[in-house]
Every structure is written in C-alpha cells, then in structure tokens.
N, CA, C and O atoms as a CHARMM CRD file, in Angstrom:
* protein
*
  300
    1    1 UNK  N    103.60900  91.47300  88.46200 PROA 1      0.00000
    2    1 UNK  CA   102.51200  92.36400  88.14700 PROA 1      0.00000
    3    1 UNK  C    101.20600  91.57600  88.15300 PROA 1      0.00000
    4    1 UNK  O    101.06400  90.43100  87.72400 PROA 1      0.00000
    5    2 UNK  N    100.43400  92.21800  88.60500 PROA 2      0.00000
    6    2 UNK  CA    98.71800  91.55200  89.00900 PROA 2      0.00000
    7    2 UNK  C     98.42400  92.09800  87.81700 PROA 2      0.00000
    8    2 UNK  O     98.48100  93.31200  87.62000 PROA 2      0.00000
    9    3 UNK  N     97.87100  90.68700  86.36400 PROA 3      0.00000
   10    3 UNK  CA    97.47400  90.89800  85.64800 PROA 3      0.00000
   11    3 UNK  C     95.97900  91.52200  85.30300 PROA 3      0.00000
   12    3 UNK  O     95.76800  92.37700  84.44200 PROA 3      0.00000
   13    4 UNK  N     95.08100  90.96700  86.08000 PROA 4      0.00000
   14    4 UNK  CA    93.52500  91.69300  86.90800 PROA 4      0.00000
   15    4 UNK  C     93.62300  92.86700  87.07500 PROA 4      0.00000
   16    4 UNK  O     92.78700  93.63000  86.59100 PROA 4      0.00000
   17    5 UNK  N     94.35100  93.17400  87.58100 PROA 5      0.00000
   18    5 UNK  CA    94.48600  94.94500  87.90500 PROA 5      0.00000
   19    5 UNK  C     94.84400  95.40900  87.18900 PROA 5      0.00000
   20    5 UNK  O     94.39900  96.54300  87.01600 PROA 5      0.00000
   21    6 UNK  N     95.82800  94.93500  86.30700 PROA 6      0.00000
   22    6 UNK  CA    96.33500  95.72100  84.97400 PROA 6      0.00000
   23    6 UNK  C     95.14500  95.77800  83.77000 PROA 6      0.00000
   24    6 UNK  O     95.00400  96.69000  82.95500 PROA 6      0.00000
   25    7 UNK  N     94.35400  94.58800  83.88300 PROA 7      0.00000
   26    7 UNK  CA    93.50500  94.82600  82.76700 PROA 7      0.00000
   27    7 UNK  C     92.50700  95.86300  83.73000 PROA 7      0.00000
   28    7 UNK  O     92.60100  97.06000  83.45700 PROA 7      0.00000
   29    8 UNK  N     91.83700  95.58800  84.51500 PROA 8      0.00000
   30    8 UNK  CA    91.08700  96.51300  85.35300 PROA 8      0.00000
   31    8 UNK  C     91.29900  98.29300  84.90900 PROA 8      0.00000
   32    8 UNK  O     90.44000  98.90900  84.27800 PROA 8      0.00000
   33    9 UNK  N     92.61600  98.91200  85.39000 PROA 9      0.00000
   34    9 UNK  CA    93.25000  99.71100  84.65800 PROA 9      0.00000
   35    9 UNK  C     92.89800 100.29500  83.83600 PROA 9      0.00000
   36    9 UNK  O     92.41500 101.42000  83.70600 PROA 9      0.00000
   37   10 UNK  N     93.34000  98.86100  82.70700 PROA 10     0.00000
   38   10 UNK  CA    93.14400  99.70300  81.25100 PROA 10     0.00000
   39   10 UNK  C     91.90400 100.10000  81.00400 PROA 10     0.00000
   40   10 UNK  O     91.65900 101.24200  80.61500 PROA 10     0.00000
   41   11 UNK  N     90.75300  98.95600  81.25700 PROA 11     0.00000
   42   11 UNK  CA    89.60300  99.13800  80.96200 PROA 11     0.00000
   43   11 UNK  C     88.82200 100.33200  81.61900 PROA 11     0.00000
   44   11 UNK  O     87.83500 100.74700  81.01000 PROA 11     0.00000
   45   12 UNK  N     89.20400 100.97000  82.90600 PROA 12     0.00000
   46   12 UNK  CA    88.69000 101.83200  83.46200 PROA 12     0.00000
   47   12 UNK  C     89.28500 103.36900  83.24300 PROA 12     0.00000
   48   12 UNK  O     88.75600 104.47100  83.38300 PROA 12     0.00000
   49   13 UNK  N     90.87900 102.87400  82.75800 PROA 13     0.00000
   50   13 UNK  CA    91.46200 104.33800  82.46200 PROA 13     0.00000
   51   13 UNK  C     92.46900 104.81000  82.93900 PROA 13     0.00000
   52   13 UNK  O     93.39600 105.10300  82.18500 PROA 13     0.00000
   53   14 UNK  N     92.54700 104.97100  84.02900 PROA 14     0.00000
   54   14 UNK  CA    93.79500 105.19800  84.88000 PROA 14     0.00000
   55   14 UNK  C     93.69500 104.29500  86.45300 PROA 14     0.00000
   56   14 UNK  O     92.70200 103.73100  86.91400 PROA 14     0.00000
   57   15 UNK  N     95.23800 104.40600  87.11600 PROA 15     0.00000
   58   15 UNK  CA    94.95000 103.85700  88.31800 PROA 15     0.00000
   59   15 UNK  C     94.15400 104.88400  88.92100 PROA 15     0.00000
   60   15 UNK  O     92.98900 104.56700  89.16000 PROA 15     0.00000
   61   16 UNK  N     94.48000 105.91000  89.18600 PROA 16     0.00000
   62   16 UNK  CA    93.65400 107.10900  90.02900 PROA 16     0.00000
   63   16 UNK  C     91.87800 107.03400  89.93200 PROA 16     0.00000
   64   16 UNK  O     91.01500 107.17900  90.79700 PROA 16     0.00000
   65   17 UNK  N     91.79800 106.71200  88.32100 PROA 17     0.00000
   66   17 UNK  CA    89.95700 105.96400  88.00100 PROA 17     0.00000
   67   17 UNK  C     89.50000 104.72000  88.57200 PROA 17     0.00000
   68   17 UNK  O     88.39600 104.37800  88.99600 PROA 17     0.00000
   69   18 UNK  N     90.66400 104.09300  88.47800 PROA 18     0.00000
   70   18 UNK  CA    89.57300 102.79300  89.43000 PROA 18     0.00000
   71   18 UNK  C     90.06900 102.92200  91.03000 PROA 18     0.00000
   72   18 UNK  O     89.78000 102.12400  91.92300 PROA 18     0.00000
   73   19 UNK  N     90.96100 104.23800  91.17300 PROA 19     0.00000
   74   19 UNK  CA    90.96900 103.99800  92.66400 PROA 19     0.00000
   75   19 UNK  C     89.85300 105.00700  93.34700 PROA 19     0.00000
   76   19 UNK  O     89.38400 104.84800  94.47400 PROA 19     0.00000
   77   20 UNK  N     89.52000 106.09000  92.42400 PROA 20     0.00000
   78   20 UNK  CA    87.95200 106.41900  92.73200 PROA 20     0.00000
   79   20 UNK  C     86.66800 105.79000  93.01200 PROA 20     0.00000
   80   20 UNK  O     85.89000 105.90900  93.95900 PROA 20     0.00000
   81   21 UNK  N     86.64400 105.13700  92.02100 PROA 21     0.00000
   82   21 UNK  CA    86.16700 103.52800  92.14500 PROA 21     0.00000
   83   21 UNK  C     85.57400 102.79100  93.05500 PROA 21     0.00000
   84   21 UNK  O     84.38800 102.59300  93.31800 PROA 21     0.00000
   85   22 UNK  N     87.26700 102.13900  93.81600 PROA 22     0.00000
   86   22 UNK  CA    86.81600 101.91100  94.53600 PROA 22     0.00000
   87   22 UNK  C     86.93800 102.47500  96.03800 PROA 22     0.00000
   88   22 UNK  O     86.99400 101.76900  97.04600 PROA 22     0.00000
   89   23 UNK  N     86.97000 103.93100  95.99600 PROA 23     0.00000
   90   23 UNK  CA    87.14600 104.98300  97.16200 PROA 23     0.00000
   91   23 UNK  C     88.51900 104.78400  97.96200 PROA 23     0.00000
   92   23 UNK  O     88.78400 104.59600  99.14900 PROA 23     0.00000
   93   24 UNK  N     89.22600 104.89800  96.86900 PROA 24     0.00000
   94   24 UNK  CA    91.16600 104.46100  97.70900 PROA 24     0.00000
   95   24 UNK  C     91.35700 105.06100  96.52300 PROA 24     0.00000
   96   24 UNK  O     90.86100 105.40500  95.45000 PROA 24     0.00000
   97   25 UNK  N     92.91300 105.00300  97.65200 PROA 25     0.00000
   98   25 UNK  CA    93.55300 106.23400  96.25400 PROA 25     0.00000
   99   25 UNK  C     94.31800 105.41600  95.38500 PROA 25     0.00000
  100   25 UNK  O     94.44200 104.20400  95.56600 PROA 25     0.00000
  101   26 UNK  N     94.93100 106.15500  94.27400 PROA 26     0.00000
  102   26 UNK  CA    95.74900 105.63300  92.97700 PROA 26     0.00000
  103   26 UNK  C     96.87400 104.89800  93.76900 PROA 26     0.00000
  104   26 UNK  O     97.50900 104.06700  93.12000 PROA 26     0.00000
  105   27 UNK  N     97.24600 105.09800  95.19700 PROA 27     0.00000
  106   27 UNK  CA    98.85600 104.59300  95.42600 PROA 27     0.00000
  107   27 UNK  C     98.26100 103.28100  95.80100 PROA 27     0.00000
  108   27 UNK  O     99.05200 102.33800  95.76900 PROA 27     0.00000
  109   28 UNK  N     96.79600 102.96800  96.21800 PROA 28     0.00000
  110   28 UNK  CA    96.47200 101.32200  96.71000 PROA 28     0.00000
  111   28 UNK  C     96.41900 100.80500  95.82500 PROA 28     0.00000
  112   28 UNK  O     96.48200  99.57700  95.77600 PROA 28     0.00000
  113   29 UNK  N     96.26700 101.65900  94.68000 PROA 29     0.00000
  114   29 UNK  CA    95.93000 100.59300  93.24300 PROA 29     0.00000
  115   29 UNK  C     97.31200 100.55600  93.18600 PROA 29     0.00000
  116   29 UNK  O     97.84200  99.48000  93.45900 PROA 29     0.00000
  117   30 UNK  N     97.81800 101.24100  92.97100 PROA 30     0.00000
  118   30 UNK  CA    99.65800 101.09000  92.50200 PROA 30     0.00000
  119   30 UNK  C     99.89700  99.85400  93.12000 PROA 30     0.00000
  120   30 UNK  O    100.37300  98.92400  92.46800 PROA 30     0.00000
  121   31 UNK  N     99.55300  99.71800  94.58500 PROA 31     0.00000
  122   31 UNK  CA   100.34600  98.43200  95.31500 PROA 31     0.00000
  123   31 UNK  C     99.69100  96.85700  95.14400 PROA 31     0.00000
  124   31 UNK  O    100.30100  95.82700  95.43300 PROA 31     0.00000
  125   32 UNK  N     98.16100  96.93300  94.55000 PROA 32     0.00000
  126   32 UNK  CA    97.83200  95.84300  93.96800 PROA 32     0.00000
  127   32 UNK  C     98.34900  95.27400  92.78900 PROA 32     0.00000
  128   32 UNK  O     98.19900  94.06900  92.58700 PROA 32     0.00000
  129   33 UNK  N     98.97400  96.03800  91.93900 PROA 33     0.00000
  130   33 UNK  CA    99.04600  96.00300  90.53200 PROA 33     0.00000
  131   33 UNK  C    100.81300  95.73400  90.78400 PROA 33     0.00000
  132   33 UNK  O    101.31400  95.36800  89.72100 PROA 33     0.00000
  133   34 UNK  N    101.54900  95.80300  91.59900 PROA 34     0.00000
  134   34 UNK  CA   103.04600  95.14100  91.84200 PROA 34     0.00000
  135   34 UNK  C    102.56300  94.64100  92.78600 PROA 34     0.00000
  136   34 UNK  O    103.15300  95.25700  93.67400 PROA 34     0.00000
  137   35 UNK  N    101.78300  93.83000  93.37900 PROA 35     0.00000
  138   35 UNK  CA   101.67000  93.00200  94.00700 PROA 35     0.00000
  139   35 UNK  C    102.54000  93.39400  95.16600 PROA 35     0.00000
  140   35 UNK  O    103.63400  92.85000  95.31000 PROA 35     0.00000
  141   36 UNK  N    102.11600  94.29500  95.98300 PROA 36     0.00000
  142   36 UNK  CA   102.90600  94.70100  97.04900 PROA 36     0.00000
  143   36 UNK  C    101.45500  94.62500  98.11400 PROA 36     0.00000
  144   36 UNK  O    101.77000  94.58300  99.30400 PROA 36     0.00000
  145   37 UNK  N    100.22000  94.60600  97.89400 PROA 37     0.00000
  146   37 UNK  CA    99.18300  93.94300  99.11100 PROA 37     0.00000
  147   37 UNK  C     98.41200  93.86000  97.65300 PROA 37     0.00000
  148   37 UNK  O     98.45200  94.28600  96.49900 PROA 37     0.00000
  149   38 UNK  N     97.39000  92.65400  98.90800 PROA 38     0.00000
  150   38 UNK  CA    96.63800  91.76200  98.22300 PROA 38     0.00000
  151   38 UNK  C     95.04800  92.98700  97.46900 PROA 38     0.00000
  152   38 UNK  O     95.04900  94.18700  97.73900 PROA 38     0.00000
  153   39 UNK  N     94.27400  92.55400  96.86900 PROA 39     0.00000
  154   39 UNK  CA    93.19700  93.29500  96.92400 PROA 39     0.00000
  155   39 UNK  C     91.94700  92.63300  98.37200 PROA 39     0.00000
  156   39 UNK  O     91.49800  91.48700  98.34200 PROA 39     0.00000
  157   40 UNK  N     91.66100  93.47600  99.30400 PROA 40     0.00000
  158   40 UNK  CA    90.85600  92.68600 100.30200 PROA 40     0.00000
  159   40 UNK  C     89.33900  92.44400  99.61200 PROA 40     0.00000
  160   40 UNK  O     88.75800  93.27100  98.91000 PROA 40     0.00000
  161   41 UNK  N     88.97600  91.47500  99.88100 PROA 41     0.00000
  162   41 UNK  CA    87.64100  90.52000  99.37800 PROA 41     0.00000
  163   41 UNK  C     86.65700  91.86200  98.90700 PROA 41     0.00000
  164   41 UNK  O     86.11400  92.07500  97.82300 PROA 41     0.00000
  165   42 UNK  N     86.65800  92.74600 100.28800 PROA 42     0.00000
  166   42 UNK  CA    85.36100  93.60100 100.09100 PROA 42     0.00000
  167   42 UNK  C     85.38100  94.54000  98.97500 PROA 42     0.00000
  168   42 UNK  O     84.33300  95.16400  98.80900 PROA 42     0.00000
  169   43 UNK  N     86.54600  94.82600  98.00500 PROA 43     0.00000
  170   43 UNK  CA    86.90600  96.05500  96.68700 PROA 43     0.00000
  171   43 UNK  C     86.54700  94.75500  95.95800 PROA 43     0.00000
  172   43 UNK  O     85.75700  95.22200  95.13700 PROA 43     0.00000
  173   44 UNK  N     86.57900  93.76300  95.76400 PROA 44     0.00000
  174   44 UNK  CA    86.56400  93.11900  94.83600 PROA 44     0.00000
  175   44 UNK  C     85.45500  93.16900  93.77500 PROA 44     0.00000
  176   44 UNK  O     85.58600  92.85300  92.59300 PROA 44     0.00000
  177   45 UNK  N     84.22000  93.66300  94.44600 PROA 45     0.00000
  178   45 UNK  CA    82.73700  93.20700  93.81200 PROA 45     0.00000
  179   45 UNK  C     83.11300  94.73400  93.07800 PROA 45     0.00000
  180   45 UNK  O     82.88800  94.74700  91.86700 PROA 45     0.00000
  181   46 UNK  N     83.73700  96.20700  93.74900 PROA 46     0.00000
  182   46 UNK  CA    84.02600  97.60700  93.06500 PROA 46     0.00000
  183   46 UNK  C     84.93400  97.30500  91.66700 PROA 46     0.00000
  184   46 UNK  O     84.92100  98.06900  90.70200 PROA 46     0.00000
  185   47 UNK  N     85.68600  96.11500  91.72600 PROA 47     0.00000
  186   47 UNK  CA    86.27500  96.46100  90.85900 PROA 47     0.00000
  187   47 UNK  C     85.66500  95.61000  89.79700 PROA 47     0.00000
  188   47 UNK  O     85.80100  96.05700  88.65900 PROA 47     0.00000
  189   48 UNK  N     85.11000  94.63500  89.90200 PROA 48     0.00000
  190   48 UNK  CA    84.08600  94.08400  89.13400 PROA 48     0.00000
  191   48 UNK  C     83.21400  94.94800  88.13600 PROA 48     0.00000
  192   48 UNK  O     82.96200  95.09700  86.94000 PROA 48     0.00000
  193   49 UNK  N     82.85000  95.52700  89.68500 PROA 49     0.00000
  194   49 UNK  CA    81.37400  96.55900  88.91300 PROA 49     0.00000
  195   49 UNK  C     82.12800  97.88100  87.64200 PROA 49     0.00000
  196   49 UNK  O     81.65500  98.10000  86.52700 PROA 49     0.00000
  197   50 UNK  N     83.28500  98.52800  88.20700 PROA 50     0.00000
  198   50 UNK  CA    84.10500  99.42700  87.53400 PROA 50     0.00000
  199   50 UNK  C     84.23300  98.67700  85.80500 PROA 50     0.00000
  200   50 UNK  O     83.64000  99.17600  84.84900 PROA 50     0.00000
  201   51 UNK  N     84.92100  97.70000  85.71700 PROA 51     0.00000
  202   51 UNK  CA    85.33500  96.65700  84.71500 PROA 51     0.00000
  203   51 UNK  C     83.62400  96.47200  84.15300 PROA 51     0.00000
  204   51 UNK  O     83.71100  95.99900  83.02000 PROA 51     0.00000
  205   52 UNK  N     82.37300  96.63700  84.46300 PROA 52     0.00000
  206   52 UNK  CA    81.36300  96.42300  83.74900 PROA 52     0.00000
  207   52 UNK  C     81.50700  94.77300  83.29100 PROA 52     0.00000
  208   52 UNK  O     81.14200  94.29100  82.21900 PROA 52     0.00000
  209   53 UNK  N     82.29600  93.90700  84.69600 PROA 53     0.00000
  210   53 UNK  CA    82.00400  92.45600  84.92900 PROA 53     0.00000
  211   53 UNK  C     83.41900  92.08500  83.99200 PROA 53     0.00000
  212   53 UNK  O     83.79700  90.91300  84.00000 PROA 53     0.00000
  213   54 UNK  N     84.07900  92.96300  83.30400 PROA 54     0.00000
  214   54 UNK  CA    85.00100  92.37100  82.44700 PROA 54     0.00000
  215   54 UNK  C     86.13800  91.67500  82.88900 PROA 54     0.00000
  216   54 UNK  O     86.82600  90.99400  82.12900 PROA 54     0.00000
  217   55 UNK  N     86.40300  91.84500  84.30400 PROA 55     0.00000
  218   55 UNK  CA    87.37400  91.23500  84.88300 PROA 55     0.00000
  219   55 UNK  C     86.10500  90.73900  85.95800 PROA 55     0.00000
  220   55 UNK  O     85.11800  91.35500  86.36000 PROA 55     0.00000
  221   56 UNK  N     86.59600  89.34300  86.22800 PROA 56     0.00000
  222   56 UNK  CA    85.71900  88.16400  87.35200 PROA 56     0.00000
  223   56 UNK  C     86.31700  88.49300  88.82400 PROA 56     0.00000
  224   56 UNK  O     87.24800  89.29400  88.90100 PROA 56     0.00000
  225   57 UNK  N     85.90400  88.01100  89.74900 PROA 57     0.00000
  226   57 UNK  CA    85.94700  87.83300  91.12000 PROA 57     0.00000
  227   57 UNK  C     87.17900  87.09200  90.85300 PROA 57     0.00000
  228   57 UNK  O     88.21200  87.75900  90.80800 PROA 57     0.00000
  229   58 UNK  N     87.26000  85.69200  90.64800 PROA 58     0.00000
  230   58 UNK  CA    88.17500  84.60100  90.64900 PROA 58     0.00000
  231   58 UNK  C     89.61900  85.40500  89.75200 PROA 58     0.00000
  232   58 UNK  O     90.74100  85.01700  90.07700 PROA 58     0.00000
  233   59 UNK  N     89.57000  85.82200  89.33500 PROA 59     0.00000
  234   59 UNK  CA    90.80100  86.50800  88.66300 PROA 59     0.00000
  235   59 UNK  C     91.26700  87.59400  89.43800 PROA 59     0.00000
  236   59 UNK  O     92.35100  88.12400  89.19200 PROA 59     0.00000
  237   60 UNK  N     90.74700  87.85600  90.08600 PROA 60     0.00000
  238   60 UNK  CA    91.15600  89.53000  90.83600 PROA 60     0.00000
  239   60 UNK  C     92.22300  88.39600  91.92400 PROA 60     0.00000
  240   60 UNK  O     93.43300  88.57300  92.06100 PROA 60     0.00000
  241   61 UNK  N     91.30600  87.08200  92.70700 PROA 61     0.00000
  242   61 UNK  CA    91.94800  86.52400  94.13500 PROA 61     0.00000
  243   61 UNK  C     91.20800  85.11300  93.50500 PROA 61     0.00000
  244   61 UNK  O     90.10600  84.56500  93.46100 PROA 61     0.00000
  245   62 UNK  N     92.80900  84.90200  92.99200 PROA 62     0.00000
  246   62 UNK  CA    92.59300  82.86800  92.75900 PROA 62     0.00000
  247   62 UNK  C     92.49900  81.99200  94.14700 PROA 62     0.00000
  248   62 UNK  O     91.87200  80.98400  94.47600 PROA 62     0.00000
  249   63 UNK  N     93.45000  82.89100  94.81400 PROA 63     0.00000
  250   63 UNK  CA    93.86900  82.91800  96.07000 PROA 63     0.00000
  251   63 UNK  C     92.87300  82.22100  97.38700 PROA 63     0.00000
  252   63 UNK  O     93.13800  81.66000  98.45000 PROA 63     0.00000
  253   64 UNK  N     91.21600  82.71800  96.43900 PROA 64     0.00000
  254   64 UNK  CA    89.81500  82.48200  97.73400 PROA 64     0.00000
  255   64 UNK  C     89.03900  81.61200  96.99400 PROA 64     0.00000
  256   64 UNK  O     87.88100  81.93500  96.73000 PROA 64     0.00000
  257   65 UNK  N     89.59500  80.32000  96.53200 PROA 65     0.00000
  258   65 UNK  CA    88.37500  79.88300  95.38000 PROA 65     0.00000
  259   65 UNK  C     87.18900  79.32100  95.95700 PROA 65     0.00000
  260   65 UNK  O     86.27200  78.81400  95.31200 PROA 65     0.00000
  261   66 UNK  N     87.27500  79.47700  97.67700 PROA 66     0.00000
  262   66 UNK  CA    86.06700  78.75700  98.21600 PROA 66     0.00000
  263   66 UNK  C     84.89700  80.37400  97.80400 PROA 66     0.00000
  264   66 UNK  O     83.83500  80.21500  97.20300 PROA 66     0.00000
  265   67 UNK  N     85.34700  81.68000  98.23200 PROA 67     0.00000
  266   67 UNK  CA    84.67500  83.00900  98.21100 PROA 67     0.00000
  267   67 UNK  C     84.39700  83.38400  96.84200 PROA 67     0.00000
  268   67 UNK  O     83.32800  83.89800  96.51200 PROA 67     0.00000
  269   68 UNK  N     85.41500  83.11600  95.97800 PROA 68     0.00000
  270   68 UNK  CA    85.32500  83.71400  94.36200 PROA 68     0.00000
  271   68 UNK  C     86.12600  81.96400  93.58600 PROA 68     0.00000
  272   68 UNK  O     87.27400  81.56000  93.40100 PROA 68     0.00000
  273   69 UNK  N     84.69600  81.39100  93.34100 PROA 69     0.00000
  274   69 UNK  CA    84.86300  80.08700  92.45600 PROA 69     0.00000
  275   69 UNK  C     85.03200  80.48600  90.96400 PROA 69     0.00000
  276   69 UNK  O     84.66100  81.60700  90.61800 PROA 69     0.00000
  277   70 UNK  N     85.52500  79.70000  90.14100 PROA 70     0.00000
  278   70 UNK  CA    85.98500  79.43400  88.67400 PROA 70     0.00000
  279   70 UNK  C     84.88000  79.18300  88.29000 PROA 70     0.00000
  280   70 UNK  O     84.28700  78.35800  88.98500 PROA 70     0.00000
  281   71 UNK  N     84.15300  79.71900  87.12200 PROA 71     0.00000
  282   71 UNK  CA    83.27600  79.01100  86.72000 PROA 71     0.00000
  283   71 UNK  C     83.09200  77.64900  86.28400 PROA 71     0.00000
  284   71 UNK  O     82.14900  76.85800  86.33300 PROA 71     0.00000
  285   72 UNK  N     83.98600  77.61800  85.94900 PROA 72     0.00000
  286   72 UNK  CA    84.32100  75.59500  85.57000 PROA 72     0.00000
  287   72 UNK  C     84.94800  75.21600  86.68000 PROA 72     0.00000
  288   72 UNK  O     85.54900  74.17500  86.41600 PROA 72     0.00000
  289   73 UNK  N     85.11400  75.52600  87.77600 PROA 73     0.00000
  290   73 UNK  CA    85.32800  74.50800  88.73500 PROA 73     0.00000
  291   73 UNK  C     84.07000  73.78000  89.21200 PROA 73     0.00000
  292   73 UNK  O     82.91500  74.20500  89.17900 PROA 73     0.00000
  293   74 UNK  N     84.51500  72.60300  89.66200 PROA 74     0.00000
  294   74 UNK  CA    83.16700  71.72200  89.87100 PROA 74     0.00000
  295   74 UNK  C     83.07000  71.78300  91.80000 PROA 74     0.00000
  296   74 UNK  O     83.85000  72.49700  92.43200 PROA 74     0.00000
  297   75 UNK  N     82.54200  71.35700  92.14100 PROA 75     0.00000
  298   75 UNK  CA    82.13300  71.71400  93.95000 PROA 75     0.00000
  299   75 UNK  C     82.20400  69.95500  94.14900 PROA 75     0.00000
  300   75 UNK  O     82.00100  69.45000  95.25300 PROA 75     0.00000
C-alpha cells in the first residue's frame, strides 16, 4: 500500500475526491494506493495542491529524487 496516497485520501476524503482532483477517476486512485501503477510526475503537484502541501512531492515518488528532492538531502 502507497502510504502518500493513503494519507492523501484521508486528508482529502475519499478516493473518488482526490480523483476529482486530480481529473481521473477513483479506480486510478485505487491503483496508486495498491501500488498497481506508479503516480506519473505530472498529478503529482494535484495531489500536493489537494493535500493543502500536507503530503510532499518526494513522498508521493522517492522513486525521482533528482525531480522531487528531500528536503534534507544535500546536492
């Protein structure tokens, strides 16, 4: 389970709410959240904005840390 998406979720309400969101439906959120496809780079900043920043870039896709850095990572 994609913990990001699960908090994402909660904080927004339902999957069907943040899949409004981010203009996809509740079954893409379903498949992020069992990790059955990835979230692609470009929903990432939607689900950010949805979460009111509460979930980060780097947590959604640890996966891109050159695209979405850690804040304590050093360069």
């Amino acid at each position: 389970m994609n913990d990001a998406i699960k908090t994402a979720i909660a904080l927004v309400g339902t999957q069907r709410k943040l899949g409004v969101e981010c203009g996809l439906s509740q079954q893409a959120v379903n498949k992020w959240l069992h990790n059955k496809a990835k979230v692609s780079p470009e929903y990432v900043h939607l689900i950010i904005r949805a979460t009111k920043g509460m979930v980060k870039g780097y947590q959604i896709r640890p996966d891109l840390p050159e695209l979405l850095p850690h804040p304590e990572q050093t360069v």
